[in-house]
C-alpha positions as CSV (number, residue, x, y, z in Angstrom):
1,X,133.1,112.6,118.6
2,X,132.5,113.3,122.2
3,X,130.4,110.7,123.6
4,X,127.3,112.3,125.9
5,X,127.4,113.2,129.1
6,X,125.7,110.5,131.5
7,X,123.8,113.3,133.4
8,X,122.4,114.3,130.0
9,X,121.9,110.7,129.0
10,X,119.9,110.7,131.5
11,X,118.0,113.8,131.0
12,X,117.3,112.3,128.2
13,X,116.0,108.8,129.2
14,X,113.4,110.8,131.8
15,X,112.2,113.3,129.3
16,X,111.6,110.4,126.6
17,X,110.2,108.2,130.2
18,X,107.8,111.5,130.8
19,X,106.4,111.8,127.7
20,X,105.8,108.1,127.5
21,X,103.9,108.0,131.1
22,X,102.0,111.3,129.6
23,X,100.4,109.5,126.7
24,X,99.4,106.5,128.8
25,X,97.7,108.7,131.5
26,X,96.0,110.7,128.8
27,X,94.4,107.5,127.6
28,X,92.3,107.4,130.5
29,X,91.0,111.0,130.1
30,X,88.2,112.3,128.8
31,X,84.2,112.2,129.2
32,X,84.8,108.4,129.3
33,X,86.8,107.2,131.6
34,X,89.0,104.2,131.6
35,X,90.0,103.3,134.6
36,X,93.8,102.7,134.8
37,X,93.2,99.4,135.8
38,X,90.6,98.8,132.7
39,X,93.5,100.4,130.5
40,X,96.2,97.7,131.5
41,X,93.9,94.8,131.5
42,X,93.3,96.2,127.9
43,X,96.6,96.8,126.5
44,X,97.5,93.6,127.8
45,X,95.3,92.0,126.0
46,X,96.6,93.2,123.1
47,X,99.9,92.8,123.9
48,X,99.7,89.0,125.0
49,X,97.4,86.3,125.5
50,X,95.7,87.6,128.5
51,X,91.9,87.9,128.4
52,X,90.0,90.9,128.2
53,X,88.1,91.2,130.9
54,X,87.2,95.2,130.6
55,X,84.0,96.5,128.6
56,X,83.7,96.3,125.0
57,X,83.2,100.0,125.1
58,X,86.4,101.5,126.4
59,X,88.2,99.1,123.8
60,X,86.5,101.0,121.3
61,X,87.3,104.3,122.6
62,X,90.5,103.4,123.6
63,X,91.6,102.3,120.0
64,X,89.5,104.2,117.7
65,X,89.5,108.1,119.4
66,X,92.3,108.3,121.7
67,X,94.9,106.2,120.8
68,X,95.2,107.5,117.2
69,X,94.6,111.2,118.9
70,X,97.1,111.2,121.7
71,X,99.8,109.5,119.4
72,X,99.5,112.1,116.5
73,X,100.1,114.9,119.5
74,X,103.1,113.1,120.4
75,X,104.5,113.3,117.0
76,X,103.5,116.4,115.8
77,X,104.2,118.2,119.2
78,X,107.7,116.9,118.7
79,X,108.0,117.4,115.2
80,X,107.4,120.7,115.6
81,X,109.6,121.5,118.6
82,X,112.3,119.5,116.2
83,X,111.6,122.1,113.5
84,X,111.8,124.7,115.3
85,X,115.3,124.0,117.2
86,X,116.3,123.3,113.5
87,X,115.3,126.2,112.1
88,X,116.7,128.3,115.0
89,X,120.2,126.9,115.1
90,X,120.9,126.5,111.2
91,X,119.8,130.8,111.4
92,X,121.3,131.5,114.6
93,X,118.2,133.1,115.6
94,X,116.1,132.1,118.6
95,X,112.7,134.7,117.2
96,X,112.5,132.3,114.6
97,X,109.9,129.1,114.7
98,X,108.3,127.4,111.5
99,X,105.8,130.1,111.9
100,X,107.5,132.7,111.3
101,X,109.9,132.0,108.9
102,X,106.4,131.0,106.8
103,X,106.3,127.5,106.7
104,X,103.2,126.9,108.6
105,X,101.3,129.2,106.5
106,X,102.7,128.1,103.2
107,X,101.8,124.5,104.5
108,X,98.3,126.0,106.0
109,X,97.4,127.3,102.3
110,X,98.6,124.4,100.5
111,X,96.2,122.0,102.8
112,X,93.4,124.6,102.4
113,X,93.6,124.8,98.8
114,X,93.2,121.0,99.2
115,X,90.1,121.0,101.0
116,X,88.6,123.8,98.4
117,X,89.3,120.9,95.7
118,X,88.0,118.2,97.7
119,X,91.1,116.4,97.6
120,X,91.9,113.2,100.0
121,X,94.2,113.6,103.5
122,X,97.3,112.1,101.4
123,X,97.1,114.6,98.6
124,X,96.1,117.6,101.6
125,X,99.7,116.8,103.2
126,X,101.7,116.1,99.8
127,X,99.6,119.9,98.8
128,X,100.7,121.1,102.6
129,X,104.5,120.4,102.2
130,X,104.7,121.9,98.9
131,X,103.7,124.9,99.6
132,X,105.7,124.8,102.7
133,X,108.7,123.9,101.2
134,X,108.1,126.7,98.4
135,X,107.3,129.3,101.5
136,X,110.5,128.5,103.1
137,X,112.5,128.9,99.8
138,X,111.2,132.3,99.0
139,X,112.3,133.3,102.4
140,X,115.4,132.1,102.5
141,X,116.4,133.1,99.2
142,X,114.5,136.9,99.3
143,X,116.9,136.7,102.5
144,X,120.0,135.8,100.7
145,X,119.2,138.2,97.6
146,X,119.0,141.3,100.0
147,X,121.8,140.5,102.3
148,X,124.6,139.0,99.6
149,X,124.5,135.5,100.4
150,X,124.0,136.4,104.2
151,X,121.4,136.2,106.4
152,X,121.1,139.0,109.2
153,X,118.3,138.4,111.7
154,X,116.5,141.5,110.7
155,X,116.1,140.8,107.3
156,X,115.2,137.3,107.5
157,X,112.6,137.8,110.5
158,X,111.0,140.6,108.1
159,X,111.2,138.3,105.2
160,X,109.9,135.7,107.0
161,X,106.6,138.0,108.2
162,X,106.6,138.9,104.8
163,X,106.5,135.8,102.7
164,X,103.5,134.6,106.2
165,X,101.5,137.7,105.2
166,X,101.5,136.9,101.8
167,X,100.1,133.2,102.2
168,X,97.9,134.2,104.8
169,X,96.2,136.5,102.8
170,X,95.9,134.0,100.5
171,X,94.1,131.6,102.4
172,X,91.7,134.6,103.1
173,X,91.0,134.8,99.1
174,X,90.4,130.9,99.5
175,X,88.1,131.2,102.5
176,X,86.2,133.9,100.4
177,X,86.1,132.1,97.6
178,X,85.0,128.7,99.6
179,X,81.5,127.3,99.9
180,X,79.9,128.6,102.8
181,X,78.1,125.6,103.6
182,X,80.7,122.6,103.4
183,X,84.5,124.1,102.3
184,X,84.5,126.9,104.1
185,X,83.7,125.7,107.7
186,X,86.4,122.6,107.0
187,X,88.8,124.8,106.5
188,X,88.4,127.5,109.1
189,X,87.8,124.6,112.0
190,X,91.3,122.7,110.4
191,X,93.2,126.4,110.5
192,X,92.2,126.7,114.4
193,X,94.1,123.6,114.9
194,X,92.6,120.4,116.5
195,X,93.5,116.8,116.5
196,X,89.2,115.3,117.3
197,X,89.3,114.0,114.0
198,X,92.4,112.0,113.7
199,X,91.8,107.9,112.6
200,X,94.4,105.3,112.6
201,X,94.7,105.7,108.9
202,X,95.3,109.6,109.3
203,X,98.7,108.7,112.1
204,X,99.9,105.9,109.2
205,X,99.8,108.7,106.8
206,X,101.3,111.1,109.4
207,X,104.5,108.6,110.3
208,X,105.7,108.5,106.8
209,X,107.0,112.7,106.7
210,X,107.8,112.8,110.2
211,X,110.0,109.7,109.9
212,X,111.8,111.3,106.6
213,X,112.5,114.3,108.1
214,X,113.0,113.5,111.8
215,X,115.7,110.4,111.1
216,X,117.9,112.9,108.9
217,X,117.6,115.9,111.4
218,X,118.4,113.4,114.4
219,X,121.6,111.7,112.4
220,X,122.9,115.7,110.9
221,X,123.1,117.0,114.7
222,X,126.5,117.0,114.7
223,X,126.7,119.3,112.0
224,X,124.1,121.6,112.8
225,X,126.7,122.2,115.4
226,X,129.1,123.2,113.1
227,X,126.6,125.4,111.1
228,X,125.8,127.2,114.5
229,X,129.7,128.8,114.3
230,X,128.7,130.2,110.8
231,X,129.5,129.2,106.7
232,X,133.4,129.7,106.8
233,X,134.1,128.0,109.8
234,X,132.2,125.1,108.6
235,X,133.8,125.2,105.9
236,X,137.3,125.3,107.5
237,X,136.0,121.9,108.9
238,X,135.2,120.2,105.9
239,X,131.6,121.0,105.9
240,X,130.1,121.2,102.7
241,X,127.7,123.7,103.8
242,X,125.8,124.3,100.3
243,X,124.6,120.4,100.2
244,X,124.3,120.0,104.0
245,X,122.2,123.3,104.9
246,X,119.1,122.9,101.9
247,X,119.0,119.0,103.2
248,X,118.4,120.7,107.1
249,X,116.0,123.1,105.7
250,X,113.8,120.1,103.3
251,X,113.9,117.9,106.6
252,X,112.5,120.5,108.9
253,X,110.4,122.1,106.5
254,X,108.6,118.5,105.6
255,X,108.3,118.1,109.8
256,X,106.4,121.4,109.5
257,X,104.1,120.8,106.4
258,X,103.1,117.4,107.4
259,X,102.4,118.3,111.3
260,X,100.4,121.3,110.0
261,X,98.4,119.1,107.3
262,X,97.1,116.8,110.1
263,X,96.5,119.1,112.9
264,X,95.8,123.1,111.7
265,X,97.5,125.9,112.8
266,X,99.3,125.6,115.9
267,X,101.0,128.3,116.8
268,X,104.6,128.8,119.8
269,X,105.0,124.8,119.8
270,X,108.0,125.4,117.4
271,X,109.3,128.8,119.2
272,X,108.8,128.6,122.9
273,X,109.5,124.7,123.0
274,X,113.1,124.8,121.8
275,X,114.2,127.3,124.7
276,X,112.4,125.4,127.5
277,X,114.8,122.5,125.8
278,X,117.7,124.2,126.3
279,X,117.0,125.7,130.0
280,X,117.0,122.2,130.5
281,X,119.9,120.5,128.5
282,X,122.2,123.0,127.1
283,X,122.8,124.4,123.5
284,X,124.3,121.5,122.3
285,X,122.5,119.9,119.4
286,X,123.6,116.4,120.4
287,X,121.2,116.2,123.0
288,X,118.9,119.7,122.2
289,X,117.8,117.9,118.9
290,X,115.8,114.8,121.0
291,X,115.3,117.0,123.8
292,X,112.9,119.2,121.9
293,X,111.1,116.5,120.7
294,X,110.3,114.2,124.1
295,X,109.0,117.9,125.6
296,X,107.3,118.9,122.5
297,X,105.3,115.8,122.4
298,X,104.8,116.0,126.3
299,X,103.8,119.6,125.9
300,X,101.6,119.2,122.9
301,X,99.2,116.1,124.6
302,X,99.3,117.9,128.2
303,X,97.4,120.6,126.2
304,X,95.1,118.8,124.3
305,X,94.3,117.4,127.2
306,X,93.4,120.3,128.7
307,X,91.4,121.0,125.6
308,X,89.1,118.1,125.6
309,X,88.5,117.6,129.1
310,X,88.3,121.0,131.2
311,X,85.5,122.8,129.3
312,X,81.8,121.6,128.1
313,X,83.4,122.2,124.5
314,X,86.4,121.2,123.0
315,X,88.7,123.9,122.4
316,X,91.0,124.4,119.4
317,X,94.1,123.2,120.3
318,X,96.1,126.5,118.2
319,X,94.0,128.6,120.6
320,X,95.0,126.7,123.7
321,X,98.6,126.7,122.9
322,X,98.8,130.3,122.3
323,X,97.0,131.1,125.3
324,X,100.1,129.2,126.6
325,X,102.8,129.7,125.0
326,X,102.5,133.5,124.3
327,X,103.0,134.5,128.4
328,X,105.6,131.6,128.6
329,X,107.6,132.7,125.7
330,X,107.6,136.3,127.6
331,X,108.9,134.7,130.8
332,X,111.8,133.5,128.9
333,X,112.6,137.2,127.1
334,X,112.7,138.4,130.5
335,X,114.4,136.1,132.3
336,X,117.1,136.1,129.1
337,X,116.5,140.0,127.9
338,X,120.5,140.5,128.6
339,X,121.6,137.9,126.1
340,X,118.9,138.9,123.7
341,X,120.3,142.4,122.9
C-alpha cells in the first residue's frame, strides 16, 4: 500500500487544523459574546487547574448552547460530506448525494413518524436510520432489478428521485395527518433543518452512529478504490465485492440517517462538498474520504454561523445551505461541463 503523499498529508493536517480553529472561533459568536480572551480563561479552566476568572454567564452559554451546537455541525457536516463521497464513488456517479439516492428522506420520514408518536430523540434516530437504510435498499435494488445486476447512472438517479418522491409524499400524509397545534409545527421546523435545539445529551446520542459508520468508511478506503474501477476488476483483485459493497452502503447510509435525525433536512452538504474535496486533494479515496469530512464540518459551522448571527432571526440551516450550495454546485458543472458529458 502506497504510503501518502507528504503534500497531501499535509493538506490534510491544515484542513483537520481549519476546521478545528473554525469551531473555536464560532464559540465566541453569537448575541453573546465571549470574548476570545474570556473563552481561553474558560476552557482552561476546564482543562486544568487554572481559575476561572470570566463571568458565570458565558460559562453557561459556552457549555450549554454552543458547545453542544457547534460540535454537532462539525460532525454532521462531515458525516454527510463522508456519505456523500461514499455514495458517489461506490456508484461512480458525482449527481448523486444521500439526497438523492433517498436516504435523507427515508431518514426524514422515519424521524417524522417519530415525532407523530411522541417518541424520545434515541428512538427518532433508531426510527430515522431504518427508514433510511430501507430507502436506500429499495433504490439500489429497483436499480439492480431494471439494469440486470448493473447500475447505469440514469436509472439509478431516476430511481433514486423516485423512491425521494415516494417518502416525501409520505411525510406530507404525516404532516396532514399531524396535530396542528404541537406535532405538526415539530415536525415542519425539524424538516427545515436547524441545530438551536441541540443539548449535550442529543451530541452523546449523535457520536454513537457517526462513530459506527465513520470508523468503517475511514478503514474500507482502500477498497472503495477498487470498487471505483467496477465489480469484475475488483473481483480480479480479490475483492469480495457482494460482502464489501452492502457494508459501504449500511455505513454511509447510518452517517445519513443519524445526521438527518439530529439536525432536519439539509440539503447539497453531501453533493457539493465531496467535489470541493477533490478540487482540493485529488480522487483518491485515501485522502478524499477525511478530506470531505474536515471541509464538511468547516462548511457546515461556517453556515450556521451565518444563520444565527447575521439576521434578527435564526434561519434554518437547510435553507441557508441551499441558498449556498445550489449556485456553488453550478460553478462546479461549469467549470467541469467537459468531463461531465
Amino acid at each position: 500500500m502506497k504510503q501518502l503523499l507528504p503534500a497531501h498529508r499535509l493538506t490534510l493536517l491544515l484542513m483537520a487544523a481549519g476546521a478545528l480553529l473554525i469551531g473555536l472561533f464560532s464559540l465566541s459568536l453569537g448575541r453573546y459574546p465571549i470574548p476570545l480572551k474570556e473563552l481561553f480563561v474558560i476552557l482552561g479552566h476546564k482543562l486544568t487547574l487554572l481559575p476561572n476568572i470570566a463571568p458565570v454567564q458565558a460559562e453557561i452559554v459556552l457549555f450549554q448552547v454552543r458547545f453542544p451546537r457547534i460540535a454537532a455541525a462539525l460532525l454532521i457536516g462531515g458525516a454527510l460530506s463522508l456519505a456523500g463521497t461514499t455514495y458517489q464513488g461506490l456508484f461512480k456517479n458525482p449527481m448523486i448525494s444521500p439526497d438523492i439516492l433517498g436516504a435523507a428522506a427515508g431518514a426524514g420520514f422515519g424521524a417524522a413518524l417519530a415525532i407523530l408518536f411522541s417518541w424520545n430523540m434515541a428512538g427518532i434516530q433508531v426510527s430515522a436510520f431504518t427508514f433510511g437504510l430501507l430507502a436506500v435498499m429499495i433504490t439500489y435494488f429497483i436499480s439492480a432489478a431494471i439494469n440486470k445486476g448493473t447500475h447505469t447512472i440514469l436509472i439509478l438517479v431516476l430511481t433514486g428521485v423516485l423512491v425521494s418522491t415516494l417518502f416525501t409524499s409520505l411525510i406530507s400524509i404525516i404532516k396532514f395527518t399531524a396535530d396542528p397545534f404541537n406535532k405538526l409545527p415539530a415536525i415542519t421546523f425539524w424538516l427545515m433543518g436547524g441545530l438551536a435545539n441541540i443539548s449535550m445529551h442529543d451530541l452523546r446520542l449523535l457520536s454513537i452512529p457517526l462513530i459506527l459508520g465513520a470508523v468503517p468508511l475511514l478503514l474500507l478506503r482502500w477498497k472503495l478504490n477498487v470498487l471505483c474501477f467496477g465489480e469484475e476488476e475488483a473481483r480480479a483483485l480479490g475483492l469480495n465485492v457482494k460482502r464489501i459493497r452492502p457494508l459501504i452502503i449500511l455505513c454511509a447510509t447510518l452517517l445519513t440517517a443519524a445526521s438527518v435525525a439530529v439536525s432536519g433536512m439539509i440539503g447539497f452538504v453531501g453533493l457539493v462538498i465531496p467535489h470541493m474535496a477533490r478540487l482540493l486533494i485529488g480522487p483518491n479515496h485515501r485522502t478524499l474520504l477525511p478530506a470531505s469530512f474536515f471541509l464538511g464540518g468547516a462548511f457546515l459551522v461556517i453556515v450556521d454561523d451565518a444563520a444565527r448571527c447575521i439576521f434578527p432571526v435564526e434561519i434554518p440551516l437547510g435553507i441557508l445551505t441551499s441558498l449556498v450550495g445550489a449556485p456553488f454546485f453550478l460553478f462546479l458543472l461549469m467549470k467541469g461541463r467537459k468531463s461531465w458529458l
